[in-house]
C-alpha positions as CSV (number, residue, x, y, z in Angstrom):
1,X,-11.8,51.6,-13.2
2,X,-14.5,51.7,-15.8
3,X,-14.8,48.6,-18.3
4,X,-16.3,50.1,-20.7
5,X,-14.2,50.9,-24.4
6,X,-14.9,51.1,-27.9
7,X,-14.7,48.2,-30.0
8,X,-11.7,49.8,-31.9
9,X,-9.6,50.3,-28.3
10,X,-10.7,46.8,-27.2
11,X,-8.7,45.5,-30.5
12,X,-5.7,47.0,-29.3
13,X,-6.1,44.4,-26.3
14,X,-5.5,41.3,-28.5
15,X,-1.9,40.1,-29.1
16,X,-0.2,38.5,-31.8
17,X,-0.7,34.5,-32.1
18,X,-4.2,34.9,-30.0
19,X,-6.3,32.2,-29.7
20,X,-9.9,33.8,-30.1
21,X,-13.2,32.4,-29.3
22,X,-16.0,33.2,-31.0
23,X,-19.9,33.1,-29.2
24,X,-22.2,33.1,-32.2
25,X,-24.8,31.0,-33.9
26,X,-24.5,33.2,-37.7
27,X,-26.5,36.4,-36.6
28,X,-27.7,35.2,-33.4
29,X,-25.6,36.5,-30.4
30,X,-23.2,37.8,-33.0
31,X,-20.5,40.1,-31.4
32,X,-20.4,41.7,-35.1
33,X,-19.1,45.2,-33.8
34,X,-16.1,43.1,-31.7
35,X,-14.8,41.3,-34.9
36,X,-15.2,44.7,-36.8
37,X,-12.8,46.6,-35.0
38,X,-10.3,43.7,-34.8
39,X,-10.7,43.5,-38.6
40,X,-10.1,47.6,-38.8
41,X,-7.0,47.4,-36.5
42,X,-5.6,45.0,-39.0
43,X,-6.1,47.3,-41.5
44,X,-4.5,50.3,-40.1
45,X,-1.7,48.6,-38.2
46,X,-1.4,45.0,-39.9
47,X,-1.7,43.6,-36.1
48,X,-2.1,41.6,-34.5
49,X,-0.7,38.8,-36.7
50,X,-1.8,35.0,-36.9
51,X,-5.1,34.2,-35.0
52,X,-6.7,31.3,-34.5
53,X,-10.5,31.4,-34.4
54,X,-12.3,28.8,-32.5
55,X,-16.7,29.7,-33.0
56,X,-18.7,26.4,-32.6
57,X,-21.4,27.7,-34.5
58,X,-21.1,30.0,-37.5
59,X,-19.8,33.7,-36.8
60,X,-21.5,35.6,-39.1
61,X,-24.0,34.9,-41.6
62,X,-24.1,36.3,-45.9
63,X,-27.6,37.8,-45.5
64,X,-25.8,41.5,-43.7
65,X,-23.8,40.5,-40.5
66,X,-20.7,40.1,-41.8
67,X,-18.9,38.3,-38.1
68,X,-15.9,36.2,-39.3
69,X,-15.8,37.7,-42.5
70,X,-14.9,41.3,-40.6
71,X,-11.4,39.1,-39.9
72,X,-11.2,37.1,-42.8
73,X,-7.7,38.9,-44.0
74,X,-4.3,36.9,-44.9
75,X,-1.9,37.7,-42.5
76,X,-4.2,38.1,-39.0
77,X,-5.7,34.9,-39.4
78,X,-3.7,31.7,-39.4
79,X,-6.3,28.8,-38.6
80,X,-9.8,28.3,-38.2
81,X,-11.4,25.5,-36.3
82,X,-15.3,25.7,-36.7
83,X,-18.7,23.8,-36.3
84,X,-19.8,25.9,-39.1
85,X,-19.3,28.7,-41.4
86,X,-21.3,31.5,-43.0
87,X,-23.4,29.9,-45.9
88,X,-25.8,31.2,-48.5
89,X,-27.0,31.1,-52.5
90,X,-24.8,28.9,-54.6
91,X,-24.8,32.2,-57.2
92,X,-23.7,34.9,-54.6
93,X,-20.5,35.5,-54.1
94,X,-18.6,33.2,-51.1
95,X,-17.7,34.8,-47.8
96,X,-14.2,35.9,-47.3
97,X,-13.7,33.1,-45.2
98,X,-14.2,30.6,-47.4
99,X,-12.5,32.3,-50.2
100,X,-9.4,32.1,-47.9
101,X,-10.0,28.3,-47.5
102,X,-9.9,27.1,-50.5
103,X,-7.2,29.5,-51.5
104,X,-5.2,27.2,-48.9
105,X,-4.8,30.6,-47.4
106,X,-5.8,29.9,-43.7
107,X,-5.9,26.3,-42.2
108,X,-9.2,25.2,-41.7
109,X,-11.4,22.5,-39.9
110,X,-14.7,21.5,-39.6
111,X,-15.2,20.4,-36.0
112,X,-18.5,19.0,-34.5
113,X,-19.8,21.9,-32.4
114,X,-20.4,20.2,-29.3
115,X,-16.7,18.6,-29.6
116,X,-15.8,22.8,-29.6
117,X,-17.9,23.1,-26.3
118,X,-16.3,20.5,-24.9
119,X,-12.4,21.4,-26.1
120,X,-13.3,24.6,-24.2
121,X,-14.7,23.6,-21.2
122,X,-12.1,21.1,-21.2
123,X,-9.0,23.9,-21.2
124,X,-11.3,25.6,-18.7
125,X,-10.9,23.0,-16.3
126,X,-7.3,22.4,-17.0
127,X,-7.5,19.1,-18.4
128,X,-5.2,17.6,-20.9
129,X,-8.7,17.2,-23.5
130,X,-11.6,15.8,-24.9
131,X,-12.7,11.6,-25.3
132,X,-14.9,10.9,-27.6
133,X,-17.3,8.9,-29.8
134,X,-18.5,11.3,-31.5
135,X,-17.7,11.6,-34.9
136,X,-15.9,8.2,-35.2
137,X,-16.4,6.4,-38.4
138,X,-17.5,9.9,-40.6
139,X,-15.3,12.7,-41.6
140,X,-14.2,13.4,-38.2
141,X,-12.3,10.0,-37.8
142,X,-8.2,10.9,-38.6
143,X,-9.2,7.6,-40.0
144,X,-11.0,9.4,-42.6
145,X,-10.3,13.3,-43.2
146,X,-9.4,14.5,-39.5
147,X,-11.9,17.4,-39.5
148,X,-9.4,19.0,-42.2
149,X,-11.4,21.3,-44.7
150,X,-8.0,22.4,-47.0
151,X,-4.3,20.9,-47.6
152,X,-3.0,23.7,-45.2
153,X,-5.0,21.7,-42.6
154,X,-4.1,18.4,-42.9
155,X,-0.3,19.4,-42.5
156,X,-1.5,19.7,-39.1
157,X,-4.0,17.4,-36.9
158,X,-6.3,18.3,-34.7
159,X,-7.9,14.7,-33.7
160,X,-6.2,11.7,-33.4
161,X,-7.7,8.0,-32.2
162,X,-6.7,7.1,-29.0
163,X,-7.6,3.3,-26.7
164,X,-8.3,4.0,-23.4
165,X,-10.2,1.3,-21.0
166,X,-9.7,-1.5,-23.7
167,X,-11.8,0.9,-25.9
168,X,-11.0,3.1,-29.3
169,X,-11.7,6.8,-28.4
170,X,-11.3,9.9,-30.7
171,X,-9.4,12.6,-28.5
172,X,-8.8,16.5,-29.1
173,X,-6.6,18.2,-27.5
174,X,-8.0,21.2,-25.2
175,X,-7.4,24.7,-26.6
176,X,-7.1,27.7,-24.4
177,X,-8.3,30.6,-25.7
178,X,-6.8,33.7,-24.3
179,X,-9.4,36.2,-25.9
180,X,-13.1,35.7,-25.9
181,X,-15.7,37.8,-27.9
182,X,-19.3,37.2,-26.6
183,X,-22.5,39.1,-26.5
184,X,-25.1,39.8,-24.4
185,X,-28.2,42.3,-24.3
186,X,-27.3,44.5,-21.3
187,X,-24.2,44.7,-18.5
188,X,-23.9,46.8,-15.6
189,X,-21.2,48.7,-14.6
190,X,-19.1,46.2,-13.3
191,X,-19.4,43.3,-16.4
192,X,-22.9,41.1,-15.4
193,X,-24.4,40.6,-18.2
194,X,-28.1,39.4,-19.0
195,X,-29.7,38.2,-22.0
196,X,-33.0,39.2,-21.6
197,X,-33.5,40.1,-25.3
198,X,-30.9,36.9,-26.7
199,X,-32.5,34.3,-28.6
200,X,-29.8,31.7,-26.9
201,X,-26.7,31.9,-24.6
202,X,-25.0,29.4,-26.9
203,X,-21.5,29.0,-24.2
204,X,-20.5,32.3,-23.2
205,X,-19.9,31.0,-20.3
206,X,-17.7,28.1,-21.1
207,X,-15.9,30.8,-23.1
208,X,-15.7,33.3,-20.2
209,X,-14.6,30.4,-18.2
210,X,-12.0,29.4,-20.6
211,X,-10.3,32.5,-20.9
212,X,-10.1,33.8,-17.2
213,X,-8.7,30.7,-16.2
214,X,-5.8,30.8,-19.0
215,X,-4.7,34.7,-18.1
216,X,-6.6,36.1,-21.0
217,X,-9.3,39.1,-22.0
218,X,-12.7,38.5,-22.1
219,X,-14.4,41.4,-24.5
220,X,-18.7,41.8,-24.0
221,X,-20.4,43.6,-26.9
222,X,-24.2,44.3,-25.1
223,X,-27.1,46.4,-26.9
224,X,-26.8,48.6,-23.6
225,X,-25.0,49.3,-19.6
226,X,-26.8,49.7,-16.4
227,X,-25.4,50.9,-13.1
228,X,-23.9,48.3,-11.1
229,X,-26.8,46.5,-9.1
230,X,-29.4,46.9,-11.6
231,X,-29.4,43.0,-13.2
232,X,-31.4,40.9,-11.2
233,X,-29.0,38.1,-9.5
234,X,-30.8,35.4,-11.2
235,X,-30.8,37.0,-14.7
236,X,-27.2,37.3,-14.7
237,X,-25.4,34.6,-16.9
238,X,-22.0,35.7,-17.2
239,X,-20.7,37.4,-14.2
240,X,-18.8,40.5,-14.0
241,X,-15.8,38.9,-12.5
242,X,-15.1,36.8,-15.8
243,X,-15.7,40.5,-17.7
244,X,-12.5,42.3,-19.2
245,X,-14.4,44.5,-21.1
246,X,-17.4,46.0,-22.7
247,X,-18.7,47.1,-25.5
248,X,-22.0,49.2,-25.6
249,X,-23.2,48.2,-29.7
250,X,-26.7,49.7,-29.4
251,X,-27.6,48.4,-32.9
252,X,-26.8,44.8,-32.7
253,X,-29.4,42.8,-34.6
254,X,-30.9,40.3,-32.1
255,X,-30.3,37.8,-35.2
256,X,-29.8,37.3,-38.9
257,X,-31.8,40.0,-40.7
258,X,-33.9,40.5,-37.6
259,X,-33.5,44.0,-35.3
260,X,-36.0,42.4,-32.4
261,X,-38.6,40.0,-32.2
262,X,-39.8,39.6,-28.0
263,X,-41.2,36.1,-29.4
264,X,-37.4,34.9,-29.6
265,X,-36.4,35.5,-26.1
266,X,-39.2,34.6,-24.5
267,X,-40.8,37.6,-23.7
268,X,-44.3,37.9,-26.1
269,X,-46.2,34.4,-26.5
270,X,-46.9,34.6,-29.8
271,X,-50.7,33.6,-30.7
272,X,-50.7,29.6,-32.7
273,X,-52.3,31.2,-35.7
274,X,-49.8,34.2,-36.5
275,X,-47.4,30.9,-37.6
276,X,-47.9,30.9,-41.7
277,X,-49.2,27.7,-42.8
278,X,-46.7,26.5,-45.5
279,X,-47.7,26.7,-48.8
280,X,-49.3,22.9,-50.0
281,X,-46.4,21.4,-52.6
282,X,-44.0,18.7,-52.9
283,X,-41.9,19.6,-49.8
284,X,-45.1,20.0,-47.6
285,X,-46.0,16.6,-48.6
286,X,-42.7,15.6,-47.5
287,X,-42.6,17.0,-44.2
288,X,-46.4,15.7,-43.7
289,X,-44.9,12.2,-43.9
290,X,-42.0,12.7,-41.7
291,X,-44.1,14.2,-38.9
292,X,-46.5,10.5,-39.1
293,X,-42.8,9.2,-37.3
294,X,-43.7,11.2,-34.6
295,X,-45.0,9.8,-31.5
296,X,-47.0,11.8,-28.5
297,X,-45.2,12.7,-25.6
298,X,-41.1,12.6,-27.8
299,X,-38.8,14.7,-27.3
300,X,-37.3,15.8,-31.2
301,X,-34.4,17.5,-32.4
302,X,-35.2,19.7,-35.3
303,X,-32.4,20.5,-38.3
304,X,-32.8,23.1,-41.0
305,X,-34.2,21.9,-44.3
306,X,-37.4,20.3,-45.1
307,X,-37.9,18.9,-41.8
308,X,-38.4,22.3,-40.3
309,X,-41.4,22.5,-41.7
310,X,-42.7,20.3,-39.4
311,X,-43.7,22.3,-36.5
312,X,-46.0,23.8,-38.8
313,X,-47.6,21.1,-39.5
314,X,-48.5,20.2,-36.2
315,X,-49.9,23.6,-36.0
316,X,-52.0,23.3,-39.0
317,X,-53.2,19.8,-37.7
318,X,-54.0,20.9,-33.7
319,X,-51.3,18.5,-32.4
320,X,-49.0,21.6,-31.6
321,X,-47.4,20.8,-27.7
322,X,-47.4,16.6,-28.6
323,X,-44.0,16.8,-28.4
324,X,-41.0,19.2,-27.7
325,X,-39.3,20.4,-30.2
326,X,-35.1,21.3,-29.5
327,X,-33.0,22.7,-31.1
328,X,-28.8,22.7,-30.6
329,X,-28.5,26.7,-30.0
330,X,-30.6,26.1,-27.0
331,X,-34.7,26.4,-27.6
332,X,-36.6,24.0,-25.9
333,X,-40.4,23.9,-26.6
334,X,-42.1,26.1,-28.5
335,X,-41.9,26.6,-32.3
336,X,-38.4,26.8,-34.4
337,X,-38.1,29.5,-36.7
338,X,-37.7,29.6,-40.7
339,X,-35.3,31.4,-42.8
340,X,-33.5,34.0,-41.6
341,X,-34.6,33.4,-37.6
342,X,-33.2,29.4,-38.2
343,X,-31.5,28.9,-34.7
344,X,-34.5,30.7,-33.0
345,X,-37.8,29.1,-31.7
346,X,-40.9,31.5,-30.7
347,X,-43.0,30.7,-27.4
348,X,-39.7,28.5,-26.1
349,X,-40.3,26.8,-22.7
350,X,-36.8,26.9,-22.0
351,X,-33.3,28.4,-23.0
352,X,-30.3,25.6,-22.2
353,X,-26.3,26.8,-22.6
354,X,-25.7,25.2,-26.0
355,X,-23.0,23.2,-24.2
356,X,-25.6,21.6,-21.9
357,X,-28.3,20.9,-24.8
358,X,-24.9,19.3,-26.6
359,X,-24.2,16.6,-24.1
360,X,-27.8,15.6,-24.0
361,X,-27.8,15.2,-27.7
362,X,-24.5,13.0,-27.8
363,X,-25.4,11.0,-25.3
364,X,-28.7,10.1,-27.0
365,X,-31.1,11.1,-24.3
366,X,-33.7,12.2,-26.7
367,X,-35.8,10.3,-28.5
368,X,-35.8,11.5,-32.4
369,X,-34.0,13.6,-34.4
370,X,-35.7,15.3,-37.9
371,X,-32.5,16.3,-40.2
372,X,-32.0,16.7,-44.1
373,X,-29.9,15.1,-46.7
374,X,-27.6,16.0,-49.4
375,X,-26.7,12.7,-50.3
376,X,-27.1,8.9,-49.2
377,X,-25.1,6.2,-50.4
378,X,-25.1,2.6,-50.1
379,X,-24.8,2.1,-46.9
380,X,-27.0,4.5,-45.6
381,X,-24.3,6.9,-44.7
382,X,-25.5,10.4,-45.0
383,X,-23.3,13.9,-46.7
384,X,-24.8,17.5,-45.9
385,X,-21.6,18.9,-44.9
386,X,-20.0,19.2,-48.0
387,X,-21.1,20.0,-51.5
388,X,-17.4,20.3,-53.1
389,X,-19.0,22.1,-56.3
390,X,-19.9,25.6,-54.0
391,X,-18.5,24.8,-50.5
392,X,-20.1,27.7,-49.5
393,X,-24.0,26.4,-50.1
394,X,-23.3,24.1,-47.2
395,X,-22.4,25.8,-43.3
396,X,-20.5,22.5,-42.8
397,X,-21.6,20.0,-40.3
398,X,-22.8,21.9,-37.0
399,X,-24.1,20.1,-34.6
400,X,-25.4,17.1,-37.2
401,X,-22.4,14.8,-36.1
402,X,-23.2,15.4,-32.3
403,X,-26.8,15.1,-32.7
404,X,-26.7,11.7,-34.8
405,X,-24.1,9.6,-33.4
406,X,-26.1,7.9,-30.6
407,X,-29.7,9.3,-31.7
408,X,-32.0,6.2,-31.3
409,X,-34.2,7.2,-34.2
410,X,-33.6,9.7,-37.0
411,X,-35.6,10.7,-40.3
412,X,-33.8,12.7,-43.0
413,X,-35.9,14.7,-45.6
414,X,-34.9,15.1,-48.8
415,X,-36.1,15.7,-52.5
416,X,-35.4,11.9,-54.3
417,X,-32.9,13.9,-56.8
418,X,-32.0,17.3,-58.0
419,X,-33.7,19.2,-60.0
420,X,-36.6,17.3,-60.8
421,X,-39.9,19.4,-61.7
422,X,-43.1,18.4,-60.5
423,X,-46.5,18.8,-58.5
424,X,-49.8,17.2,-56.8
425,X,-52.4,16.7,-59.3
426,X,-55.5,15.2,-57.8
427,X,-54.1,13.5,-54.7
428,X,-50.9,12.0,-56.8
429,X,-47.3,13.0,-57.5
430,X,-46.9,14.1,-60.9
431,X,-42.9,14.0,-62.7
432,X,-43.1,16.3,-65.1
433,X,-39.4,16.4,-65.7
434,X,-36.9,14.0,-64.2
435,X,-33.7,15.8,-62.0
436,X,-30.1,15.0,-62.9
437,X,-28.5,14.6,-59.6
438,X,-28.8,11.4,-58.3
439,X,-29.1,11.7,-54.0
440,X,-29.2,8.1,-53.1
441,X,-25.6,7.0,-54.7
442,X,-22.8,4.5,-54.2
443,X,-20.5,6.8,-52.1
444,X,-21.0,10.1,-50.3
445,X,-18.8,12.9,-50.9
446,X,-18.4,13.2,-47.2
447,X,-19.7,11.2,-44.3
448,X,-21.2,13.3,-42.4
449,X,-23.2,10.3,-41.1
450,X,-22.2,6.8,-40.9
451,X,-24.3,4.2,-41.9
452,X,-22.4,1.1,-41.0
453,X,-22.3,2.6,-37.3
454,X,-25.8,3.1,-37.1
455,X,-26.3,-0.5,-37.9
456,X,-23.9,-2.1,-35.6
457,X,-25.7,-0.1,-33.3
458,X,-28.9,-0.4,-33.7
459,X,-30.5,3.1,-34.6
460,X,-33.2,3.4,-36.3
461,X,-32.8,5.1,-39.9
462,X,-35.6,6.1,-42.1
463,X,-35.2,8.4,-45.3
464,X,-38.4,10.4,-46.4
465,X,-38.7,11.8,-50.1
466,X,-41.9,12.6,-52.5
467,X,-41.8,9.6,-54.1
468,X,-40.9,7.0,-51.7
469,X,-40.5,5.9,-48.1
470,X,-36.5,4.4,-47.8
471,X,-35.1,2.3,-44.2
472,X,-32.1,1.4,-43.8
473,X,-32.1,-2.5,-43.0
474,X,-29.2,-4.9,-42.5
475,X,-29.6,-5.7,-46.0
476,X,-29.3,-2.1,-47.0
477,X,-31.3,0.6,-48.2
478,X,-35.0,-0.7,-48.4
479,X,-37.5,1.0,-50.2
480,X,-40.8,0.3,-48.3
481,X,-43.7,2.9,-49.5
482,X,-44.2,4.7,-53.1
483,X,-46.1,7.7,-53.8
484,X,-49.8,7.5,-55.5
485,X,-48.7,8.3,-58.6
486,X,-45.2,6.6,-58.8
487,X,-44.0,3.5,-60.6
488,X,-41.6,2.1,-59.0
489,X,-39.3,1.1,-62.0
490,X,-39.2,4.3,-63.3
491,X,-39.7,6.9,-60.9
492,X,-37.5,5.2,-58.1
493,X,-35.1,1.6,-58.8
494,X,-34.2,3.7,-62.1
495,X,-33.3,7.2,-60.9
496,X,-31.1,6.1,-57.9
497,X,-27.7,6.0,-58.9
498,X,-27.3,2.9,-56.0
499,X,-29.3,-0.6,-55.8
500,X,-31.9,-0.1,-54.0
501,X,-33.7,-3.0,-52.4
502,X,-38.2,-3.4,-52.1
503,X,-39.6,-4.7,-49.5
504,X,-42.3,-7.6,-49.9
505,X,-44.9,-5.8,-48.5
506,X,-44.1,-2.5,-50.4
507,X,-47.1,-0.2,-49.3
508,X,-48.4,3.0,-51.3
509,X,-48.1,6.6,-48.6
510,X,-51.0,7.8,-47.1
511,X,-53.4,9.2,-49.6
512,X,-54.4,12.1,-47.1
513,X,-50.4,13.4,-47.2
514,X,-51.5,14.3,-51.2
515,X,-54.9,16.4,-50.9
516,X,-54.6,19.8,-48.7
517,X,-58.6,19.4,-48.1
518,X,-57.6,16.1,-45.8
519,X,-56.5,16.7,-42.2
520,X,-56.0,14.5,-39.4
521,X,-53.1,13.3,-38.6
522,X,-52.4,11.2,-35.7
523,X,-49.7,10.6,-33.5
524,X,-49.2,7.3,-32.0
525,X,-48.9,6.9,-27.7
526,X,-45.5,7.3,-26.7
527,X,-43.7,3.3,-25.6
């Protein structure tokens, strides 16, 4: 019996009270045609009724694949439980989904993406649920919000702490899923699917898995079908026994904004000098100081923001391949993509199952992590999952709560406030007019990462801006270089809305980081 349906009759296969996973990283691997049919059932037949959604990663994205959005309708879905959501410019109007959260319209929850991964390996396998450190002591802890995003969610918790082996333990409960939506590039006759033209696999697998083993239907939108035998043994990720159904979408965007680009799966090595050079201005200068953190031979997590500039500039200064960058949708080595293609990396060495590149960042096996900042207050603790003013200018926390809770060394980027106006002006940072939002304050909104924790345990915290170098000591925040250019009164202890301690042997930042004629930079032996 043939698989193969349109995405409108694979709808009709998902009944009322589903619990549907979601494989997606915004665009990338987006099964966009699956959740559009589900979406146009609801229209025409108002079923099925109360879903839950489960997508570690953002379904969807506000820049033309619409993915969660498709199902963001009052009456189909009843919860959400996400690592992130679709997130865009603070003047365009928010997603659907987020319209329906804070309308208290849907319960909602921001959940650590790896935690997801695990929850859904963990209903694979049968087992009663996830134990965890993650999260603990930020706004994961039930201590502390419970991963609840709206009222409607809090009526209901999905973490709770647990002791187990004389030890405090978050713990989730597993969640079986009983439909899955994934995407691959092609499947043969019988449901293998390959990737070949994926920028990521993310965990279709773990959601395959998941859903076979619990009785339910697993749905596969791919660009195109072969006849059975045609995938190569080894290419195949998701065999055709864990396949319900498919869906041939030959106009699936390979990611946000982006129809095909071989460089993102691996199959064109792009040339080092097709990579623009960023343009030489305040936020260069501060990703020019983070990379001097770097040593040779490290393996480093890269975040969006500021920080991913930094591949760039190892480009621009011959050191690219002195470490290896990764990235939590999968990449390892090569170069991670801006902008739109965020979540992609050209010339990767490697794709890893999100789920596998997840345990290796909360178990700390890596050796930096490069992330940005909306806020830090004082205790070092860290927000960039929340910005309560237009929730949806923030995705939420992703992976940043996996990635940071046993990370042995981690630099967050940031400008010093918001809004501020300046420039470089012969080799010196130039206020011309001062920002009004204070960054470095006395609490966080939300704590996305703690800085008591990282103390107790020993992590080392340093917080790059234009104007100043910040670490986070025992004694608290410590400000231990200034710009060229900078008085310290003024331009730093006065603009922080939080004490802010100098260190004795306050130094001034590398001159070279200032003038775009000076190269050079070096990167210390690893050990």
């Amino acid at each position: 019996m043939t698989k193969l349906m349109t995405a409108r009759e694979a709808a009709n296969l998902i009944p009322d009270e589903a619990v549907l996973a979601v494989n997606s990283s915004s665009g990338l691997c987006c099964p966009d045609a699956l959740l559009q049919g589900l979406g146009e059932r609801f229209d025409e037949e108002a079923a099925p009724k109360n879903l839950t959604s489960i997508h570690p990663i953002a379904a969807g994205d506000m820049f033309g694949t619409k993915g969660v959005d498709h199902i963001a309708k009052p009456g189909l879905l009843s919860r959400i439980i996400g690592g992130s959501y679709p997130s865009g410019p603070s003047k365009a109007e928010p997603p659907k989904i987020w319209q329906m959260i804070t309308a208290e319209q849907v319960r909602a929850y921001n959940v650590p993406s790896g935690i997801i991964f695990d929850m859904l390996r963990e209903a694979a396998a049968k087992r009663p649920g996830v134990l965890t450190k993650v999260g603990m002591e930020t706004f994961v802890d039930p201590d502390i919000e419970g991963c609840a995003m709206n009222g409607a969610a809090r009526e209901e918790a999905i973490v709770e702490r647990k002791s187990f082996d004389g030890e405090d333990w978050l713990y989730f409960k597993a969640i079986a899923p009983n439909v899955a939506m994934i995407r691959a590039t092609t499947a043969d006759e019988k449901g293998n699917l390959s990737f070949e033209q994926e920028g990521a696999y993310l965990g279709a697998m773990e959601m395959a898995l998941a859903v076979r083993n619990n009785g339910g239907v697993v749905i596969a939108q791919v660009k195109r079908v072969g006849a059975a035998g045609s995938i190569r043994p080894h290419d195949v990720h998701v065999p055709g026994i864990l396949v319900d159904v498919i869906v041939e979408a030959p106009d699936q965007l390979q990611t946000t904004a982006t129809e095909y680009d071989p460089a993102i799966s691996g199959e064109l090595i792009r040339p080092l000098d097709s990579f623009r050079t960023a343009e030489f201005n305040v936020g260069k200068v501060i990703a020019r100081r983070v990379a001097q953190e770097l040593k040779d031979g490290w393996a480093v997590n890269i975040g969006f923001g500021i920080s991913a500039n930094v591949p760039r500039i190892m480009v621009e200064e011959g050191l690219h391949g002195s470490v290896t960058w990764m990235i939590e949708q999968g990449a390892v080595g090569g170069i991670p993509l801006l902008d739109f293609k965020f979540g992609c990396s050209a010339n990767a060495e490697a794709f890893v199952a999100s789920p596998h590149q997840f345990c290796y960042f909360q178990a700390g096996g890596f050796d930096a992590s490069l992330l940005s900042f909306l806020e830090v207050d004082k205790h070092g603790s860290v927000n960039v999952s929340r910005l309560s003013a237009i929730p949806h200018r923030t995705a939420g926390s992703g992976g940043f709560v996996d990635i940071t809770t046993r990370a042995r060394k981690i630099v967050f980027s940031g400008n010093f406030n918001a809004g501020a106006k300046m420039s470089i002006e012969e080799g010196q940072l130039k206020i011309h007019q001062e920002g009004k939002v204070a960054k470095f304050v006395n609490e966080v909104d939300q704590i996305s990462f703690s800085g008591k924790k990282a103390r107790a345990q020993g992590q080392d915290i340093t917080y790059v801006t234009e104007r100043c170098v910040i670490r986070l000591t025992d004694q608290g925040l410590m400000v231990t270089e200034i710009a060229p250019g900078i008085d310290l009164q003024r331009d730093v202890l006065d603009q922080a809305a939080t004490p802010l301690l100098v260190a004795d042997d306050l130094k001034t930042m590398d001159a070279a980081l200032f003038d775009p004629a000076l190269m050079g930079l070096t990167l210390a032996a690893e050990g």
